[in-house]
C-alpha positions as CSV (number, residue, x, y, z in Angstrom):
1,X,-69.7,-78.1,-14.9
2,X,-70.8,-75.0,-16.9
3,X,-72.4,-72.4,-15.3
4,X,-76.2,-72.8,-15.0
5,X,-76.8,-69.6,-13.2
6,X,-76.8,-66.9,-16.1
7,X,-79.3,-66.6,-18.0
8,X,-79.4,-68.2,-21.7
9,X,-78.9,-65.0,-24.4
10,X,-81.6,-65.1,-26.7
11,X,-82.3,-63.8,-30.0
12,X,-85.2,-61.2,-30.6
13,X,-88.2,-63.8,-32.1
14,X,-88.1,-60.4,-35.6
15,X,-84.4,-61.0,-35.6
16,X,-83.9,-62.3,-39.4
17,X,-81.1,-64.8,-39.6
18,X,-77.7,-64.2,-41.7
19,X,-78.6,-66.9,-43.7
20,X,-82.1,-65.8,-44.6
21,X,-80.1,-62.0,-45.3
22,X,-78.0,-64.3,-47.7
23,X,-81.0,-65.7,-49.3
24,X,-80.9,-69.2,-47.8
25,X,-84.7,-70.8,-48.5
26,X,-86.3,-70.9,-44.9
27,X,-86.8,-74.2,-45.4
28,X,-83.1,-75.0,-46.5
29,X,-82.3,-73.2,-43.2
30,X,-85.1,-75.6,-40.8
31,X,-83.5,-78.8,-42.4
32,X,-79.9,-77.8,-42.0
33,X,-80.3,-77.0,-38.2
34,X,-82.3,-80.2,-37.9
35,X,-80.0,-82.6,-39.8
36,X,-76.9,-80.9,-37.8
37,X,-78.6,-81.3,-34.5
38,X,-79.3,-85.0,-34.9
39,X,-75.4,-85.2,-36.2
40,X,-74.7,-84.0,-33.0
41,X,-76.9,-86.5,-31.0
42,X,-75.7,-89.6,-32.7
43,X,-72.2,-88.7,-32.5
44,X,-73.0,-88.0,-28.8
45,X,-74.5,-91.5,-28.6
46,X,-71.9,-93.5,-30.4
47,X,-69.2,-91.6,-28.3
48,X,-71.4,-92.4,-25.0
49,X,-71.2,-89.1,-23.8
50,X,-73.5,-87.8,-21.5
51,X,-76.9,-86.3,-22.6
52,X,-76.2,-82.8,-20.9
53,X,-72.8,-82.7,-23.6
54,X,-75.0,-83.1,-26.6
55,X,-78.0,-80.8,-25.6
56,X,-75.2,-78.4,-24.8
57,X,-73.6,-78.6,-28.1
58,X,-77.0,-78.4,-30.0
59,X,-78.3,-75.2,-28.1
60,X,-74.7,-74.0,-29.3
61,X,-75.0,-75.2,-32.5
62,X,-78.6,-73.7,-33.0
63,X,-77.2,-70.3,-31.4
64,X,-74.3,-70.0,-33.8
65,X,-76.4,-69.6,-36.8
66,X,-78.4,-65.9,-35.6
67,X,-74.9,-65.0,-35.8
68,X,-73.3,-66.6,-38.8
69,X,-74.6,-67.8,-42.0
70,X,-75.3,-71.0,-43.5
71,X,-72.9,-69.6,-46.9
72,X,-69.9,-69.3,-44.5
73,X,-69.4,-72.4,-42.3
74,X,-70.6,-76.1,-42.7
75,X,-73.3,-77.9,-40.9
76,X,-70.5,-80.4,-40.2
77,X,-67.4,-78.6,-39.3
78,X,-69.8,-76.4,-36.5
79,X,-71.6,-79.4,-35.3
80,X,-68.2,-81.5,-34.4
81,X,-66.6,-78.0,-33.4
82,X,-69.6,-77.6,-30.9
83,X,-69.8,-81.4,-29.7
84,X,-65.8,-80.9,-28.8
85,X,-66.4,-77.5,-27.0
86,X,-69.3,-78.8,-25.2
87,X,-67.3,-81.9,-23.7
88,X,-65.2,-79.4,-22.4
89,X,-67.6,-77.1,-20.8
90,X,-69.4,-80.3,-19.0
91,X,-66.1,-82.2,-18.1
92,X,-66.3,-85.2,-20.1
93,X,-63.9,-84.2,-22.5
94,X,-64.2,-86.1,-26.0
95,X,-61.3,-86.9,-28.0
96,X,-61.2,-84.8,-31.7
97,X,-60.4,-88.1,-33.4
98,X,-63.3,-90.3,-32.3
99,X,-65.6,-87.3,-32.9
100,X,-64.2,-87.4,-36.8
101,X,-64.4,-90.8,-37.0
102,X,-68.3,-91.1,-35.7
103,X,-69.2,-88.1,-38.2
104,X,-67.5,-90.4,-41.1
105,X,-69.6,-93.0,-40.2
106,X,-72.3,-91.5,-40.2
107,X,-72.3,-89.8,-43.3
108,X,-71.1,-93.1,-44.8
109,X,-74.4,-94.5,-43.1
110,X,-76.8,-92.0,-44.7
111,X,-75.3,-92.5,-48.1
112,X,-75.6,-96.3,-47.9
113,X,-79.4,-96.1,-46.3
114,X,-80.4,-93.1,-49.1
115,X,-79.8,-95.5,-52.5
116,X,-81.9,-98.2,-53.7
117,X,-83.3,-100.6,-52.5
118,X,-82.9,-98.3,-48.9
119,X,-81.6,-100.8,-46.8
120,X,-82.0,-100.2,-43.3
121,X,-79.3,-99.1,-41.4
122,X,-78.6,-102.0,-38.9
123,X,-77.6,-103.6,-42.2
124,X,-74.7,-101.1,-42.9
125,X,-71.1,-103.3,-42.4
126,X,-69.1,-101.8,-45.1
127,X,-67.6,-99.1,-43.7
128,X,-63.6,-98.2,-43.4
129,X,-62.1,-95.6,-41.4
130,X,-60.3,-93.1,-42.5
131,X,-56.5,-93.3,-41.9
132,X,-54.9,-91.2,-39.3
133,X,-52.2,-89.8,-41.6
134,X,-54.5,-89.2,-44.5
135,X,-54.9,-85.5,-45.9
136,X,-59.0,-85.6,-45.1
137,X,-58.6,-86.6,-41.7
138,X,-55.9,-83.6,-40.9
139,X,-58.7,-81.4,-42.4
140,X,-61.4,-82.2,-40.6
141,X,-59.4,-82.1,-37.5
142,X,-58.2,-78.2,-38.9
143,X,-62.0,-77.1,-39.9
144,X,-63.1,-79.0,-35.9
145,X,-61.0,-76.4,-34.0
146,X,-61.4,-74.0,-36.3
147,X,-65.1,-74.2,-36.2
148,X,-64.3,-74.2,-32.6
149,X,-63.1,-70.9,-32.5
150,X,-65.5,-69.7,-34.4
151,X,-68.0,-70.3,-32.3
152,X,-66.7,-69.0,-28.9
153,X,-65.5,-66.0,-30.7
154,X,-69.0,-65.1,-32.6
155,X,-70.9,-65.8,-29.1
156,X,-68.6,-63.6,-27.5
157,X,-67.8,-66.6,-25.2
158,X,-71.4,-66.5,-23.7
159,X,-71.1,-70.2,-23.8
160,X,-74.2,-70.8,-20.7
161,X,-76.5,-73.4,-22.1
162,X,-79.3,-73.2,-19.2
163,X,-81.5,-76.7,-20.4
164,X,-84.9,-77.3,-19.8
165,X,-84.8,-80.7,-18.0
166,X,-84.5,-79.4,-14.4
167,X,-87.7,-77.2,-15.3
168,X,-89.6,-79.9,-16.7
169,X,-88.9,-82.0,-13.8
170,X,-90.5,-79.1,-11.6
171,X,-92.9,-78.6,-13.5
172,X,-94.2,-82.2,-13.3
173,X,-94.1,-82.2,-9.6
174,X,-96.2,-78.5,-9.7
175,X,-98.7,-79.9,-11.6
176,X,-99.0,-83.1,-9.7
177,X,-97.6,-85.2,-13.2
178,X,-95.2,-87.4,-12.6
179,X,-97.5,-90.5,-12.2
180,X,-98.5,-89.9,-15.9
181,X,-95.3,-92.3,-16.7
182,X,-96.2,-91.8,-20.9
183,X,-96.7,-87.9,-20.4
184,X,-93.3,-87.7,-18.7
185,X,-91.5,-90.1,-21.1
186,X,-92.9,-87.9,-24.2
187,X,-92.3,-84.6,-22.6
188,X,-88.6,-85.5,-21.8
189,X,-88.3,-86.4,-25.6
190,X,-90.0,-83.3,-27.1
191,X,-87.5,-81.2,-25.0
192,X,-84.7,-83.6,-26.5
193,X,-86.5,-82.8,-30.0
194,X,-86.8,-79.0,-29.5
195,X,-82.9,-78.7,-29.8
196,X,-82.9,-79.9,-32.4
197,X,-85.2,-76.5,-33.7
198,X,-84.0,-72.6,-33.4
199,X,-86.4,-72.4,-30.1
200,X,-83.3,-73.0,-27.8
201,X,-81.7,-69.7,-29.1
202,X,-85.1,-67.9,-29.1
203,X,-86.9,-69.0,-25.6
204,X,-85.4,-69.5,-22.3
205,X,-85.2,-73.1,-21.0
206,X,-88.3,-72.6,-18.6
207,X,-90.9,-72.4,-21.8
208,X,-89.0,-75.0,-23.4
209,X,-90.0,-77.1,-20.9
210,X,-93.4,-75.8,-20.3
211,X,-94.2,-76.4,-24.1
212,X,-93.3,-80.0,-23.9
213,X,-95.9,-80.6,-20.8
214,X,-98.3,-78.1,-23.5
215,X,-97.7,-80.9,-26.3
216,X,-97.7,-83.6,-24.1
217,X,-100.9,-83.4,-22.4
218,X,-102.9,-82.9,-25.9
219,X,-101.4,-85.9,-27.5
220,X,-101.6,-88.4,-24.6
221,X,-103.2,-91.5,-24.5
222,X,-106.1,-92.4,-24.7
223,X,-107.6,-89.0,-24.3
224,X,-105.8,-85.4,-23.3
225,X,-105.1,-84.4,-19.8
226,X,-107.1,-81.6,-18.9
227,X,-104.7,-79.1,-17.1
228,X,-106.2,-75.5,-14.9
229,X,-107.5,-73.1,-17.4
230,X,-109.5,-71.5,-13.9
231,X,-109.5,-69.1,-12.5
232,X,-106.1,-68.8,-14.7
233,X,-104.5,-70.5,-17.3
234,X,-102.4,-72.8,-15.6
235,X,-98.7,-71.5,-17.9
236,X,-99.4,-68.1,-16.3
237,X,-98.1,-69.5,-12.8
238,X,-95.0,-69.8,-14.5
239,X,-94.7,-67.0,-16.2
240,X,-95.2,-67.8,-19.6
241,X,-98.2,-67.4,-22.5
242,X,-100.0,-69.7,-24.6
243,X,-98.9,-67.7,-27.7
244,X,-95.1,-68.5,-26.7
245,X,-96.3,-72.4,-26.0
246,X,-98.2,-72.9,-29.7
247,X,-94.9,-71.4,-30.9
248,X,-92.3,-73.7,-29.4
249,X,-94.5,-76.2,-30.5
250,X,-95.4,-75.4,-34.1
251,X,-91.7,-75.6,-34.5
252,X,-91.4,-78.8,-32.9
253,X,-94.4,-80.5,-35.2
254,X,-93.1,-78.7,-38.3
255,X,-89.9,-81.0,-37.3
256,X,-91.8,-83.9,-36.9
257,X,-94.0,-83.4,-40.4
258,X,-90.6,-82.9,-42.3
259,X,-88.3,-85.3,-40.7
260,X,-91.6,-87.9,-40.1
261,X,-94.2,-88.2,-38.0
262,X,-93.9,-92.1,-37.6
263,X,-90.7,-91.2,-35.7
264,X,-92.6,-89.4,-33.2
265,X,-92.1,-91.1,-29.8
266,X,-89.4,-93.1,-31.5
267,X,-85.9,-93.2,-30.0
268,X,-82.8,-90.3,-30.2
269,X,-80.9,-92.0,-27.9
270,X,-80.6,-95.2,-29.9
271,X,-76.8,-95.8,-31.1
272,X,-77.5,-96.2,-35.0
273,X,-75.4,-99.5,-34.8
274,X,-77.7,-101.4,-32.1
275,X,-79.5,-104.1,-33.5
276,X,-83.2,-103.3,-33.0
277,X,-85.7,-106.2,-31.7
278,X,-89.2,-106.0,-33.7
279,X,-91.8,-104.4,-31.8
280,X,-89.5,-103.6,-29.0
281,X,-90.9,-100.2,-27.2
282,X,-88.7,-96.8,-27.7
283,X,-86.6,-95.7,-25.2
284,X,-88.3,-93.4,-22.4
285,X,-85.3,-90.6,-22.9
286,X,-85.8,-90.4,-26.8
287,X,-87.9,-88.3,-29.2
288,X,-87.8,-88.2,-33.6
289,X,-84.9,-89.7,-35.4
290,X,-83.9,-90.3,-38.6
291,X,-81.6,-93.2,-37.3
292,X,-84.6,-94.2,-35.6
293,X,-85.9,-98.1,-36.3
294,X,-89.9,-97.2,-35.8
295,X,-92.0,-96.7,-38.1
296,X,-93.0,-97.7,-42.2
297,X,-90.5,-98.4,-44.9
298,X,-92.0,-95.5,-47.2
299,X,-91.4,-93.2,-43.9
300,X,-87.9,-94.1,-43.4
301,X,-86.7,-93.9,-47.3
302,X,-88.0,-90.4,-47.3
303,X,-86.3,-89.6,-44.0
304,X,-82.9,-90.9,-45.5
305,X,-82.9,-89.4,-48.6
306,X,-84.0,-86.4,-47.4
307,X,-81.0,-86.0,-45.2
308,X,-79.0,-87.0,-47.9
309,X,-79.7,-84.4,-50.2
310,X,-78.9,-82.0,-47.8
311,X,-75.4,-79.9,-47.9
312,X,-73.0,-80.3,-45.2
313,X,-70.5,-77.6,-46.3
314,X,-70.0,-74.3,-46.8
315,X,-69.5,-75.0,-50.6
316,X,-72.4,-77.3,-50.7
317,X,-75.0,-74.6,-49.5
318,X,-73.4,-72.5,-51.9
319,X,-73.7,-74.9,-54.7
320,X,-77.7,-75.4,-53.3
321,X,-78.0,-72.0,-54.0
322,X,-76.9,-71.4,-57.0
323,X,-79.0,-74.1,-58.6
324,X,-82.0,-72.7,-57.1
325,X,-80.9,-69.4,-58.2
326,X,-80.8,-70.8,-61.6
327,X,-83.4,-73.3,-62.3
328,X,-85.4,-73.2,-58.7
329,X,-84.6,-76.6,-57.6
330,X,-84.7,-76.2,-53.8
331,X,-84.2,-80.1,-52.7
332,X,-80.4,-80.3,-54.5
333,X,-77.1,-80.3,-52.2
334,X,-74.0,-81.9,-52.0
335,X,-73.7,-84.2,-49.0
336,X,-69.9,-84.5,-48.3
């Protein structure tokens, strides 16, 4: 297993990113991380590899871009080069074709669910994989280990992804939680949803999971849980703030408010393919998804065209830019 004993490095919360020095739109940059964090997940889920691989790669993946920009290396190409090296680093190795072939199909899937008339994706049986011996797959399987390499070499090989499940766990127990079943099945899905922001790279795993049990207790149901705020706060025994908390979380609902609310408490740990039963409940594990089967119709046509607007390549961004260099139009991008 990776080590779990250093402690996570962290970008300074003033540090601007290389993609914001290249003038990527800060809202560009928010859905980018996003869309290649849930990449990530689904390819994690499709593979069946273990959660601890894919919150590894996504704390990777979010780390890699305080480093490098946006205009130099594909959404894609990192998020399967950080799903492989993560496999590695938690011993359940995953093999580089089958992570190609679940980011095929799912880019295949978000083009089918993001045209008229928006069918949902349990309907999607069209696809073909790619053949072994074609020129695309032998360069996606170059820009994987290449993308790879990038990443240990731009981290320096600080690959320790400390998560914050063991802490929210702890936490629970502290605060005498864990027979609040709903509160501990959202909390363990906002942690799963944080990755899936820059917090990872920004706060240590310990406020991660503090700022779930923060979210959590306002939004349960049918009224809040009222946690210590006497003679202390009750985050100061942990050694955190409240400003830190209503951080992590603003970035989490900002998440939520772009990628929709109605996916919530919706699964993330769904594979894409399952067929869904009609009010069936989500999973306890998950969090928002945009291959999520919750929520309106209206919700989930925004969700998928939103993601397929989005650039997945170096040249895509590029292209993004230069259109909203030129006329302003910030929602443009080339998917593939």
């Amino acid at each position: 297993m990776a080590s779990r004993h250093l402690l996570n490095p962290l970008a300074p919360l003033d540090q601007p990113t290389p993609s914001a020095l290249d003038g990527v739109p800060p809202q560009l940059e928010r859905d980018l991380r996003a869309y290649g964090a849930l990449m990530i997940q689904q390819a994690g889920i499709m593979l069946k590899a273990p959660q601890v691989v894919m919150a590894t790669a996504q704390v990777l993946f979010q780390r890699f871009w305080f480093v490098t920009s946006l205009k130099h290396f594909g959404i894609r190409d990192v998020g399967m080069g950080a799903l492989f090296l993560a496999s590695k680093l938690e011993e359940s190795t995953l093999r580089i074709r089958d992570i190609i072939n679940c980011y095929s199909y799912l880019s295949s899937l978000v083009a089918y669910c993001s045209n008229p008339p928006y069918p949902p994706p349990t309907s999607f049986e069209s696809y073909d994989p790619m053949d072994y011996f074609a020129t695309e797959f032998y360069d996606l399987k170059d820009a994987l280990v290449i993308a790879e390499m990038q990443i240990l070499k731009r981290l320096g090989f600080q690959t320790q992804c400390g998560l914050p499940y063991g802490h929210l766990v702890n936490y629970l127990q502290v605060l005498e939680l864990t027979g609040e079943k709903q509160l501990v099945n959202r909390s363990w899905g906002f942690c799963n949803d944080m990755l899936q922001t820059p917090a990872p790279a920004l706060y240590p795993q310990s406020t991660l999971a503090l700022a779930a049990i923060y979210l959590a207790t306002r939004v349960a149901s049918p009224s809040p849980i009222a946690l210590p705020l006497e003679p202390v706060p009750w985050w100061t025994h942990f050694d955190s703030t409240e400003e830190e908390l209503v951080h992590v979380t603003t970035m989490l609902l900002e998440l939520y408010r772009d990628w929709g609310a109605d996916n919530l408490f919706s699964s993330a740990t769904r594979d894409p393919t399952e067929k869904d039963h009609e009010g069936a409940p989500a999973a306890a594990t998950g969090g928002s998804t945009m291959f999520g089967t919750n929520g309106g119709a209206k919700k989930k046509e925004n969700v998928w065209r939103r993601a397929a607007r989005l650039p997945i390549t170096k040249s895509g961004v590029r292209e993004a830019l230069a259109r909203i260099g030129g006329d302003g139009d910030q929602g443009a991008g080339n998917t593939i």
